[in-house]
Backbone bond lengths (Angstrom), bond angles and torsions (degrees), N, CA, C in turn:
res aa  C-N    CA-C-N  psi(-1)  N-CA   C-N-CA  omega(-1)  CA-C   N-CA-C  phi
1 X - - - 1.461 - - 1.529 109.31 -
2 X 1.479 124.88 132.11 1.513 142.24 -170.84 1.872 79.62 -65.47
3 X 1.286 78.04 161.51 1.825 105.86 153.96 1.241 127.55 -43.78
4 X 1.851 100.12 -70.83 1.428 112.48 175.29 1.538 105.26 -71.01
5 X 1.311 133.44 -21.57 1.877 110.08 178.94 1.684 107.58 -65.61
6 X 1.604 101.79 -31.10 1.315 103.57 -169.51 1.776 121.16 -87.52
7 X 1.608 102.26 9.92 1.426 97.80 175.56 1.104 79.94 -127.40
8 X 1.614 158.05 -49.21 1.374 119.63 176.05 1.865 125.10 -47.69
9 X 1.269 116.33 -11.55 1.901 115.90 177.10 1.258 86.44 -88.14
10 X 1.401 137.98 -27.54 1.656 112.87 -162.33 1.721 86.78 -72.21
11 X 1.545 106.23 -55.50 1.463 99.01 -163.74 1.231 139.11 -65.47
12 X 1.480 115.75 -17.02 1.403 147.95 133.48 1.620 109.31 -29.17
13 X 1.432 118.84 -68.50 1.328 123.28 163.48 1.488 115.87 -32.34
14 X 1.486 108.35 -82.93 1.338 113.76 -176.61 1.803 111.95 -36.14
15 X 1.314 91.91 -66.24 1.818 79.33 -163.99 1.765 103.73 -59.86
16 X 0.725 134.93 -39.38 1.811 133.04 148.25 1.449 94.80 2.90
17 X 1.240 119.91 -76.80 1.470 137.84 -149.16 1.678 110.19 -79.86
18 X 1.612 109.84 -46.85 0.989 129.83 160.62 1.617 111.93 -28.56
19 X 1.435 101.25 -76.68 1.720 121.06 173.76 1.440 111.72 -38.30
20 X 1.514 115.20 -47.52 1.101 113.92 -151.43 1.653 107.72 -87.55
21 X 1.925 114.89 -10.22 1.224 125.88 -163.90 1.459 91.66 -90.72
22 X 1.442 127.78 -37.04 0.981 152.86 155.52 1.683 112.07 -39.40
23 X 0.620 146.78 -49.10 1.171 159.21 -170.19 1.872 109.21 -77.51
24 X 1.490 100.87 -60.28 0.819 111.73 -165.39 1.581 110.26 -73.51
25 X 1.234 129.54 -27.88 1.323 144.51 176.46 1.474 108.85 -69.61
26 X 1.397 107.44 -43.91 2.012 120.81 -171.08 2.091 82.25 -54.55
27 X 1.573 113.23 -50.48 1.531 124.50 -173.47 1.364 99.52 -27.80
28 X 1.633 100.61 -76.45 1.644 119.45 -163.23 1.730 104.44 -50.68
29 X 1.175 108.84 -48.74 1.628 103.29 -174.67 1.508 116.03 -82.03
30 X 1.719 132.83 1.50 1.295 133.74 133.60 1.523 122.54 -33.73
31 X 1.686 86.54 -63.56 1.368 93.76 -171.59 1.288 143.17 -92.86
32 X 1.573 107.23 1.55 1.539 124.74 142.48 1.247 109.69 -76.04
33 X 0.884 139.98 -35.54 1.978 144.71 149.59 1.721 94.15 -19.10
34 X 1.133 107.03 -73.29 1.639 123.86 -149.03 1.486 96.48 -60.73
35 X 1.718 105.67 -53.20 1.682 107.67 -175.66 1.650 113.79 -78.16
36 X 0.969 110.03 10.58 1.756 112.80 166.51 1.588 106.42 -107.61
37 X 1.131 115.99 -27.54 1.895 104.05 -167.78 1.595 86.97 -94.87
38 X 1.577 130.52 -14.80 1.141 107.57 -172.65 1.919 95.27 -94.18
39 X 0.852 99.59 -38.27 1.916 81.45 163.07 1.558 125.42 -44.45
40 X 1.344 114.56 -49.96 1.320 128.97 175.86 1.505 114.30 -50.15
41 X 1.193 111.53 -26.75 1.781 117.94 -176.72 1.699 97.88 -86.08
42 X 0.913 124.39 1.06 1.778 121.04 -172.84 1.971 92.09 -66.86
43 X 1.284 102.45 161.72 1.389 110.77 -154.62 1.663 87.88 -112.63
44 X 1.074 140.24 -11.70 1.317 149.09 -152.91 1.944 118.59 -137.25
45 X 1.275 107.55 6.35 1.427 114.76 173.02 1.169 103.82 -51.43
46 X 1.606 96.98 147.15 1.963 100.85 156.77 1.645 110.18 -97.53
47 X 1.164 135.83 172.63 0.886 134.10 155.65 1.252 145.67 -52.09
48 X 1.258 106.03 -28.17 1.517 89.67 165.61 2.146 108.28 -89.18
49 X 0.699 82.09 -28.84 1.743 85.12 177.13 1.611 103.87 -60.94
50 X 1.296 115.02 -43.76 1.872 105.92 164.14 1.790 103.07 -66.38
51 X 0.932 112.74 -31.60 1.896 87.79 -178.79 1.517 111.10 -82.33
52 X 1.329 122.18 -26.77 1.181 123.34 143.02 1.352 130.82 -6.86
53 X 1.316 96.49 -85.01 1.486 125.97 173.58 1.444 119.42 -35.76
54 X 1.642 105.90 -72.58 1.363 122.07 -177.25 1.313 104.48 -52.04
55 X 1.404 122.18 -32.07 1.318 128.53 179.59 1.571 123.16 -51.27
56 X 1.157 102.52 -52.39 1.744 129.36 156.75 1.225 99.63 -39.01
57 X 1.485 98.07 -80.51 2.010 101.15 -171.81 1.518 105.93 -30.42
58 X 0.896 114.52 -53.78 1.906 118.95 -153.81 1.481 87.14 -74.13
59 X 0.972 133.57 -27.44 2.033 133.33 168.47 1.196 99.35 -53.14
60 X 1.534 111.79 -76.58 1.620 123.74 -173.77 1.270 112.66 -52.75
61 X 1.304 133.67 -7.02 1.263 116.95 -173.49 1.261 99.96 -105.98
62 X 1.072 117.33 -51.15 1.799 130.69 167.13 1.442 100.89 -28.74
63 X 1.555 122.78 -63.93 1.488 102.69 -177.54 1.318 131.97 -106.96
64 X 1.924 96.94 34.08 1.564 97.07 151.26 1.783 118.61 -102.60
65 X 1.709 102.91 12.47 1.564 97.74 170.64 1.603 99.34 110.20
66 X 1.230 114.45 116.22 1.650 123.07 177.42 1.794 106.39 -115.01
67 X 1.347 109.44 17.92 2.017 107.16 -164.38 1.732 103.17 -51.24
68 X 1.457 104.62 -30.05 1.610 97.57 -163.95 1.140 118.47 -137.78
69 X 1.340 95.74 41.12 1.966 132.24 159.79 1.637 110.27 -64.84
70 X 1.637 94.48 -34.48 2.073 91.21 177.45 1.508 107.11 -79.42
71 X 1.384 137.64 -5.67 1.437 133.46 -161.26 1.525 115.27 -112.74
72 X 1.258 126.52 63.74 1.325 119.99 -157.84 1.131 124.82 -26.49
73 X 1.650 126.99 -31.20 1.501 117.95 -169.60 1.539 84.07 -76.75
74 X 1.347 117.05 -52.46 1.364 106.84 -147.48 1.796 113.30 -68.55
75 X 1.596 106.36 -9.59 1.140 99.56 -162.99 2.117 95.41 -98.50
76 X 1.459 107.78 -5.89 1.346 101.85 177.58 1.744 98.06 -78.65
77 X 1.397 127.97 -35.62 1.556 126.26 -178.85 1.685 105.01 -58.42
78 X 1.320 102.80 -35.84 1.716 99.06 168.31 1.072 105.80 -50.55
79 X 1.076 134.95 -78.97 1.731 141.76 -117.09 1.584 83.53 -104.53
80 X 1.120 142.59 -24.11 1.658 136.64 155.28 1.599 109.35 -43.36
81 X 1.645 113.29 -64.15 1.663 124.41 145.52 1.201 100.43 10.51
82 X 1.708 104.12 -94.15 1.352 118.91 -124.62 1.425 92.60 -95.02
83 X 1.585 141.37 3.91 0.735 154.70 179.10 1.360 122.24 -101.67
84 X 1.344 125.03 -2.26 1.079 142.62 -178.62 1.727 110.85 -125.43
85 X 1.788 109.27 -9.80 1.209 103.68 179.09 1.463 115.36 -112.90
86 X 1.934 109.57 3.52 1.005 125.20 146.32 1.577 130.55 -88.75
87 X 1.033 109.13 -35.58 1.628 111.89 162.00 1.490 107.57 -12.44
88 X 1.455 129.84 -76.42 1.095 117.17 -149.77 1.763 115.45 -80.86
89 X 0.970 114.80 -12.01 1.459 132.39 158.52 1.380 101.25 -38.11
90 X 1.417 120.27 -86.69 1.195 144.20 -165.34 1.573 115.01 -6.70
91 X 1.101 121.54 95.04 2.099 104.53 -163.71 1.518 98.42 -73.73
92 X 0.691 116.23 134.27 1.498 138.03 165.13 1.528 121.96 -92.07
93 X 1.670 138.51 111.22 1.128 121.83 173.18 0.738 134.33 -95.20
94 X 1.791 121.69 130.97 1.688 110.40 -179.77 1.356 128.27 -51.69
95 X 1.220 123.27 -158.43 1.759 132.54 -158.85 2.276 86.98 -82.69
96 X 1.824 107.97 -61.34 0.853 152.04 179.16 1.487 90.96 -17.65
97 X 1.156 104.52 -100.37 2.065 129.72 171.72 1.560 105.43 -39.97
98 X 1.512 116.75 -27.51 1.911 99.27 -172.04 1.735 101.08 -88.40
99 X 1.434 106.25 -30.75 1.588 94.99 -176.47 1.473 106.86 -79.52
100 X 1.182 123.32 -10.10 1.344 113.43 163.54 1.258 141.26 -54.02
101 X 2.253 95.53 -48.73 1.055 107.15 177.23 1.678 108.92 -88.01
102 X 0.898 138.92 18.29 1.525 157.42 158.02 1.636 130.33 -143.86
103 X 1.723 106.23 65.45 1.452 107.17 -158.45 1.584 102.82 -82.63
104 X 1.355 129.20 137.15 1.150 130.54 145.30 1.546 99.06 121.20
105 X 1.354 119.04 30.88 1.237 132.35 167.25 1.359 145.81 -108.78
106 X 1.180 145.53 143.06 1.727 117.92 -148.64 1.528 100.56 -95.25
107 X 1.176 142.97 -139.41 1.341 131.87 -165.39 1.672 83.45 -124.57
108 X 0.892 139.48 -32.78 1.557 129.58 -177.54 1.501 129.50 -72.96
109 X 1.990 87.92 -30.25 1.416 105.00 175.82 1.709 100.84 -78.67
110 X 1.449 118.36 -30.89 1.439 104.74 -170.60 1.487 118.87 -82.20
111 X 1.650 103.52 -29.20 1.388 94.39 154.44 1.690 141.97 -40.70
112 X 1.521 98.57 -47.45 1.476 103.26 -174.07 1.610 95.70 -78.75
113 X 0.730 108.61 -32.62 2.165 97.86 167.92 1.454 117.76 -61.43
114 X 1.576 133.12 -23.79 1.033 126.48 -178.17 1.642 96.64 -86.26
115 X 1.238 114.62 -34.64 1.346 117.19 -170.22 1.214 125.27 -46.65
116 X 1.718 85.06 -57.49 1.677 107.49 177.39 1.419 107.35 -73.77
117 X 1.546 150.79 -26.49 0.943 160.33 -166.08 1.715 102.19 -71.34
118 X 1.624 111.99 -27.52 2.025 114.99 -148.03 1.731 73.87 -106.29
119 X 1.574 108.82 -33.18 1.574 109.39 -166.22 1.508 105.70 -45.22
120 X 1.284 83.78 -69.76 1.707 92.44 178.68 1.428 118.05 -68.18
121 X 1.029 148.97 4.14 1.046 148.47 -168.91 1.739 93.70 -97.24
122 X 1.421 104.79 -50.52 1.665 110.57 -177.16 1.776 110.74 -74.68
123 X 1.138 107.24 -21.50 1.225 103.99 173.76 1.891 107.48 -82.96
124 X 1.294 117.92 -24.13 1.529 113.38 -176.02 1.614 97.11 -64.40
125 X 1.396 130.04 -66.29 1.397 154.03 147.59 1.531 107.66 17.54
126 X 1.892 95.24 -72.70 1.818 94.47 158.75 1.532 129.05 -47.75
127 X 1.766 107.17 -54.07 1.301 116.18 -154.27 1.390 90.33 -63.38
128 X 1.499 126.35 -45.83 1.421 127.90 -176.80 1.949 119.30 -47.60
129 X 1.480 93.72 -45.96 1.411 91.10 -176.14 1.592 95.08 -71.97
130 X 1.144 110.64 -72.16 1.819 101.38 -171.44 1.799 114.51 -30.47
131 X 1.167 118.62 -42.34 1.267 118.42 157.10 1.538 131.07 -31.37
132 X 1.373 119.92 -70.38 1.482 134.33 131.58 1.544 120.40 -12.29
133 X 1.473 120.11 -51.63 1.666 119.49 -165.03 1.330 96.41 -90.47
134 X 1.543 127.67 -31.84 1.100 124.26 -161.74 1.508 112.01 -82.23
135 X 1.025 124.96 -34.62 1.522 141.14 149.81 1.535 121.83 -30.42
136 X 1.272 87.58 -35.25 1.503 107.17 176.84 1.256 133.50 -111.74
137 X 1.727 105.07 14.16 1.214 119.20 172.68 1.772 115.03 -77.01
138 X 1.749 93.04 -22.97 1.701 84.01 167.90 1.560 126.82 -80.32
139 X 1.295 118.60 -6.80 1.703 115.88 152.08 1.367 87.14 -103.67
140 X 1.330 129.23 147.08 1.064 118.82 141.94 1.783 139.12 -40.60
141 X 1.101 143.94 122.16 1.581 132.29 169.28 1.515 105.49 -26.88
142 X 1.541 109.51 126.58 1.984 98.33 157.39 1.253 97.04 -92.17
143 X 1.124 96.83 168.54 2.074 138.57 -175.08 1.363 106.08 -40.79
144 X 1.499 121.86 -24.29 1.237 122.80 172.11 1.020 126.28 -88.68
145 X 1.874 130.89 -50.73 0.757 132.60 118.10 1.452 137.40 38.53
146 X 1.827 128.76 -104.87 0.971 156.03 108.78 1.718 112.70 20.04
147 X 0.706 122.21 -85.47 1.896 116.76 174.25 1.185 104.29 -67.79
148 X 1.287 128.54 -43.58 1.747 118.13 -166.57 1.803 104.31 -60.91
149 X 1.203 110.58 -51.06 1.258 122.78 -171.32 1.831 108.28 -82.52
150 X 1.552 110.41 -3.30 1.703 98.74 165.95 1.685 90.18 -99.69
151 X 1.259 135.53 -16.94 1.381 125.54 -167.97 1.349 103.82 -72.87
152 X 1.853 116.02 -42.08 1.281 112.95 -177.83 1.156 113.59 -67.49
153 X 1.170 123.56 -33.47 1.939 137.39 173.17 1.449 85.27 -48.79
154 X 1.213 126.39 -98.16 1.662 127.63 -179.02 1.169 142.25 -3.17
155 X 1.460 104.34 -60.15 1.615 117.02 164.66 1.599 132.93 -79.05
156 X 1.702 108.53 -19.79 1.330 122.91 147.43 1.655 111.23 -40.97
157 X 1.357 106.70 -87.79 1.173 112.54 173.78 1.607 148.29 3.43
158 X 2.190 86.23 -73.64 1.277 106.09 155.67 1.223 114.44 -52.09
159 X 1.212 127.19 -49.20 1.688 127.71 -147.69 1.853 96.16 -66.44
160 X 1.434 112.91 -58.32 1.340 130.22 150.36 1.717 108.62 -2.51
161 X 1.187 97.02 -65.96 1.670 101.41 -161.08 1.525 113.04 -103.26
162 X 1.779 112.32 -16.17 1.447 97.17 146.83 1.475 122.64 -62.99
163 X 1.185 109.75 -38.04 1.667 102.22 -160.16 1.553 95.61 -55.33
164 X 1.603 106.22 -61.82 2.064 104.68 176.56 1.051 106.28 -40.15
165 X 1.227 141.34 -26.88 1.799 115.26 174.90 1.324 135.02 -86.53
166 X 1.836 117.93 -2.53 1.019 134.97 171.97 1.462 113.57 -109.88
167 X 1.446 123.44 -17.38 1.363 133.04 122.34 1.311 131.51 -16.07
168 X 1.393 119.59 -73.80 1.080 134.89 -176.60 1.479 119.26 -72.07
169 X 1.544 106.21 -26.92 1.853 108.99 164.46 1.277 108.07 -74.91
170 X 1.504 133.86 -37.61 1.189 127.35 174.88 1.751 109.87 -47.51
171 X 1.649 118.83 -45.52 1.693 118.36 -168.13 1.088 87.13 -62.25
172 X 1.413 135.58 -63.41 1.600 113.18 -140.78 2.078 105.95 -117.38
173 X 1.814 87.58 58.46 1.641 92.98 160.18 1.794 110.29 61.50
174 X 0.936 107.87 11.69 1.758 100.43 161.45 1.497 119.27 -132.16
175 X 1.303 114.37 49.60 2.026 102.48 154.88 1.117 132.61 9.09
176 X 1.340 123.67 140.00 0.901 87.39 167.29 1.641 105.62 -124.56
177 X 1.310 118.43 135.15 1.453 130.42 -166.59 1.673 139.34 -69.02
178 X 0.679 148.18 164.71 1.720 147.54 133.99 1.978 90.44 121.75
179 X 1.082 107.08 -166.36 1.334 121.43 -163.51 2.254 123.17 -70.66
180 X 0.557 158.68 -56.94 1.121 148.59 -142.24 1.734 96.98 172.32
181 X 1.399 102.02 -100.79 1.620 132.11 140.89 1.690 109.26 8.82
182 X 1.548 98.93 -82.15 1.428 115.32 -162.07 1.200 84.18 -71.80
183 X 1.686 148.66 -75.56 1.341 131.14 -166.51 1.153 127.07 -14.90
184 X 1.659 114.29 -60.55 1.229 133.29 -172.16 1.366 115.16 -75.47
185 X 1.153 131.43 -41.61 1.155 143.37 174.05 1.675 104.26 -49.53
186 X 1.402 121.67 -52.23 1.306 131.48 167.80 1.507 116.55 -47.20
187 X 1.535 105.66 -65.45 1.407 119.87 -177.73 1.966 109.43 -62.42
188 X 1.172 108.28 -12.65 1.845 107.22 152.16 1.042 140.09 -84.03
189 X 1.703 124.55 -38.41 1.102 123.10 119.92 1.346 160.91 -44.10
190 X 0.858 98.75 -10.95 1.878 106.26 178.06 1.970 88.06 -98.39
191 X 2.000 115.31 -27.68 1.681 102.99 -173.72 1.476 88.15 -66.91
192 X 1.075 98.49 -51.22 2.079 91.50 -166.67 1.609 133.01 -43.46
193 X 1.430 106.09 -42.02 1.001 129.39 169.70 1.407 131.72 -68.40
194 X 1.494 96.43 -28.99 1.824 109.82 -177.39 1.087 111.60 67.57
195 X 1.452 136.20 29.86 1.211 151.22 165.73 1.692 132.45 -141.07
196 X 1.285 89.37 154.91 1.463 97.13 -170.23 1.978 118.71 -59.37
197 X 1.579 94.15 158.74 1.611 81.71 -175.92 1.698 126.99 -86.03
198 X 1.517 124.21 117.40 1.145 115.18 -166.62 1.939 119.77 -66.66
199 X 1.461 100.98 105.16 1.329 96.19 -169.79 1.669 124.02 -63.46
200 X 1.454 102.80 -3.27 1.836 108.58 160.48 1.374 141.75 -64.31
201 X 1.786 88.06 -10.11 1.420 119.38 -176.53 1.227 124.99 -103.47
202 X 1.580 116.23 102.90 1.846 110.09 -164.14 1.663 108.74 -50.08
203 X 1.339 104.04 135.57 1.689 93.27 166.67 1.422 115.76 -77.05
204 X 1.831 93.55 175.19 1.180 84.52 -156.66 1.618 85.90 -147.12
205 X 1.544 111.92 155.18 1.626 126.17 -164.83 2.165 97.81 -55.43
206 X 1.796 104.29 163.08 1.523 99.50 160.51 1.269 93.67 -80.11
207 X 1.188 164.73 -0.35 1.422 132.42 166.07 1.507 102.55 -91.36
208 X 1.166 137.89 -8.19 1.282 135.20 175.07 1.864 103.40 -73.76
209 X 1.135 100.08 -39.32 1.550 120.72 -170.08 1.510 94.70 -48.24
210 X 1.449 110.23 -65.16 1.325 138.43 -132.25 1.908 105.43 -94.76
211 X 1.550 98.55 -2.20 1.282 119.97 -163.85 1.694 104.30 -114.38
212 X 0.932 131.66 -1.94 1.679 154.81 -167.08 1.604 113.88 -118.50
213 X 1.084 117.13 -175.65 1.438 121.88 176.65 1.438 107.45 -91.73
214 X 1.040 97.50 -17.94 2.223 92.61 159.24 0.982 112.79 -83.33
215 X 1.062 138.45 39.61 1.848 155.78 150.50 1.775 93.62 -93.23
216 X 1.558 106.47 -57.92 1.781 88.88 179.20 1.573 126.74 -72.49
217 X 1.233 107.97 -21.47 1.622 120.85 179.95 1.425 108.80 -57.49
218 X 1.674 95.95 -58.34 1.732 117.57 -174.64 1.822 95.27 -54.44
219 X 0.996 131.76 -78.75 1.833 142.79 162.50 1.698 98.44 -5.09
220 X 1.466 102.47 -57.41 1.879 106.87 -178.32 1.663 108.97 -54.21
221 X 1.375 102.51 -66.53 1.205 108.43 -178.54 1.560 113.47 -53.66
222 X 1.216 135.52 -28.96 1.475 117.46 -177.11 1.322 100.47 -108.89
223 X 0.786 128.03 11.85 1.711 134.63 131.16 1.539 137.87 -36.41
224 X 1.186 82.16 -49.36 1.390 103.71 172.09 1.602 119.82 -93.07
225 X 1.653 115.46 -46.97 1.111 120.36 176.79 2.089 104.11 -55.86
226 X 1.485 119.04 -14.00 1.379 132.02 178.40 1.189 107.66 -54.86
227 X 1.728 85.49 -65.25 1.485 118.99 -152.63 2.062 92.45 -64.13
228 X 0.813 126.74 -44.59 1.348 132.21 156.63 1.548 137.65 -26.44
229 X 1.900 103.02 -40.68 1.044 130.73 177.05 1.562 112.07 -69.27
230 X 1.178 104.76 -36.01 1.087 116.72 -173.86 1.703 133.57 -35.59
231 X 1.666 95.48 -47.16 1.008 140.95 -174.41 1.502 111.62 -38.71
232 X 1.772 95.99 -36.93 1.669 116.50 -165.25 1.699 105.94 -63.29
233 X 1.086 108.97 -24.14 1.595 121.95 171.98 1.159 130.87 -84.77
234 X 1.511 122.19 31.75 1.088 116.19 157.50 1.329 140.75 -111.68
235 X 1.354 132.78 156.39 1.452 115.89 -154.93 1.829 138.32 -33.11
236 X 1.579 94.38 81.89 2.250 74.53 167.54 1.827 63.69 104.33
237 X 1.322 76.41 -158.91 1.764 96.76 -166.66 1.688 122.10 -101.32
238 X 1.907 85.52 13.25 1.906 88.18 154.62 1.162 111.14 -51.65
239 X 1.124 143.23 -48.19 1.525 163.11 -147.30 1.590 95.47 -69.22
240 X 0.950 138.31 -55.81 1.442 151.40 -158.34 1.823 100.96 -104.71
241 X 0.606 125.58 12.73 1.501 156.51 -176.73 1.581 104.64 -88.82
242 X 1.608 87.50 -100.29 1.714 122.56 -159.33 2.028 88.01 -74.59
243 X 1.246 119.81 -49.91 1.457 125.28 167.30 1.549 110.77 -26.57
244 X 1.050 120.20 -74.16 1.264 142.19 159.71 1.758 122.77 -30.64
245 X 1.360 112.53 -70.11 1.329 117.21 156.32 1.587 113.68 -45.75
246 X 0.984 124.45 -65.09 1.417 116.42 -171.87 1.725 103.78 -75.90
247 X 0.698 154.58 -30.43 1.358 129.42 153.37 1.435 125.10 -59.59
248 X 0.993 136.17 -30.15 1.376 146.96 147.13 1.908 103.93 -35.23
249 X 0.969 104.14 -65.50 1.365 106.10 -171.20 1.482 110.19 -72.14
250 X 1.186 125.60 -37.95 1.327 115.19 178.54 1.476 125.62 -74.30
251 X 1.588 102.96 -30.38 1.815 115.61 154.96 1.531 116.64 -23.83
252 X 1.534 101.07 -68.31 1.108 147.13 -167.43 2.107 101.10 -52.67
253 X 1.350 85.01 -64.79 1.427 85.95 -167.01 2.051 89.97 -72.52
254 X 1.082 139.37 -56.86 1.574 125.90 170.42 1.281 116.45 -25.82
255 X 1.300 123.26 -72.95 1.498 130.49 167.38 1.685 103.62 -23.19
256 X 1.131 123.45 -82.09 1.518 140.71 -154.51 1.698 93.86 -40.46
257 X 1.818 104.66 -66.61 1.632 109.66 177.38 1.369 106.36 -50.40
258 X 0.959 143.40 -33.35 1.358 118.12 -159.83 1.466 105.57 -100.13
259 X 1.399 113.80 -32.63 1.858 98.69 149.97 1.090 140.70 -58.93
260 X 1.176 113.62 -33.37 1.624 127.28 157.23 1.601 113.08 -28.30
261 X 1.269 73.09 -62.30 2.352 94.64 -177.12 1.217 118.05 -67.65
262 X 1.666 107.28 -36.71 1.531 87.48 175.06 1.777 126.21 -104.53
263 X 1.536 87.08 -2.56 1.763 97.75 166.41 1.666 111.09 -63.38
264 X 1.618 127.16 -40.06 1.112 133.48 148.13 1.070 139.68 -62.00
265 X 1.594 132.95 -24.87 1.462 126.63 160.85 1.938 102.37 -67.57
266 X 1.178 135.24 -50.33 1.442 152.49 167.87 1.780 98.41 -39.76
267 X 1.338 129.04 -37.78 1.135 112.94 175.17 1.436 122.09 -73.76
268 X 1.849 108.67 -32.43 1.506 119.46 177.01 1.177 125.55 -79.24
269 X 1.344 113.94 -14.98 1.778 135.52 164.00 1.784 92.70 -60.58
270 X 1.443 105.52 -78.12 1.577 94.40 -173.96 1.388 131.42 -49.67
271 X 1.426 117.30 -26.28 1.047 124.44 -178.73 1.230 123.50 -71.91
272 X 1.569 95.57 -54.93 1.501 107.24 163.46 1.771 130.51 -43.67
């Protein structure tokens, strides 16, 4: 073997290894990703243990890479990402475990308890981040700053309001089925949509999801759930305020549609 064959395989080698250290690390910070937003979905936090939390998040997100946090399209295809690589984390409780932890309730009444339960939970989420910005209204936030900490606001959120939607198929008799993947993939679509999941419809993987024109819908929707974030920045602890309120309310109004939908698909099952 020449010289040069044998220092292009070393270097060939190396970045091999490079990639693969690389790779393997992007792993580890998924999945401390996954075990922090799935803490964040607990229905029973105190407050400082949610600022805690979010606190983490804004770590974990930082070192899975913020390059195209300044580019709105590009930074909504992120947070679709990271939203799809938390999805399957997300614990979901069966029918079994929710009447436990709320025994002696009818399925309509337990709905509006989970509702109100994610409501506030997404509204603490705000009050927490505005908490955070407002603190930091005496330096101003830098540029980095500022998106990292509305992305973690963001993906909290979601995680929040997936779990209520696979929740809420559990109250009224529709699961939702298939592997890991397909769960989640479901439970993004049915958030995007504001509707329940049609069980006539094979599921289908989050990269299947994410590979369709519900890649742009999903982009819409956390667009808005952004555009929401926003809020956390306003002077002093208005920010954590109005932040707060409007996540509360938009919980609120998600929850409502998707009972709506599946109190009515559940009527055509029986009927049918």
């Amino acid at each position: 073997m020449s010289g040069t064959d044998h220092t292009a395989e070393t270097n060939d080698s190396r970045a091999l290894e490079q990639t693969t250290a690389k790779n393997q690390e992007l792993a580890a910070v998924d999945s401390e990703l996954g075990e922090t937003v799935a803490a964040l979905t607990a229905d029973d936090l105190e407050p400082a243990g949610r600022r805690q939390l979010l606190g983490r998040l804004v770590g974990d997100i930082r070192r899975r890479g913020m390059g195209q946090m300044f580019k709105p399209k590009a930074a909504m295809r992120w947070m679709g990402d990271v939203v799809a690589d938390v999805a399957p984390h997300i614990p979901v409780r069966d029918i079994e475990t929710l009447r436990r932890h709320f025994p002696g309730l009818s399925d309509d009444d337990l709905a509006d308890r989970l509702i109100r339960n994610a409501a506030l939970s997404t509204a603490g989420v705000g009050a927490a981040g505005g908490g955070v910005a407002a603190v930091e209204w005496v330096a101003p936030p830098t540029l980095l700053t500022a998106p990292v900490l509305l992305a973690a606001e963001t993906v909290a959120v979601v995680a929040v309001e997936l779990k209520l939607v696979g929740e809420l198929h559990e109250i009224y008799g529709q699961p939702i089925r298939g592997g890991l993947g397909q769960r989640a993939g479901a439970l993004i679509q049915a958030w995007s949509q504001q509707r329940g999941v049609n069980p006539l419809v094979p599921g289908v993987g989050v990269a299947s999801v994410l590979g369709t024109a519900a890649r742009k819908e999903l982009q819409t929707s956390l667009l808005k759930r952004f555009g929401r974030s926003l809020t956390t920045y306003g002077p002093m602890l208005t920010g954590a305020a109005v932040a707060g309120y409007l996540n509360r309310r938009a919980t609120k109004n998600l929850g409502d549609h998707i009972k709506k939908d599946l109190r009515k698909s559940r009527s055509k099952i029986i009927d049918g």
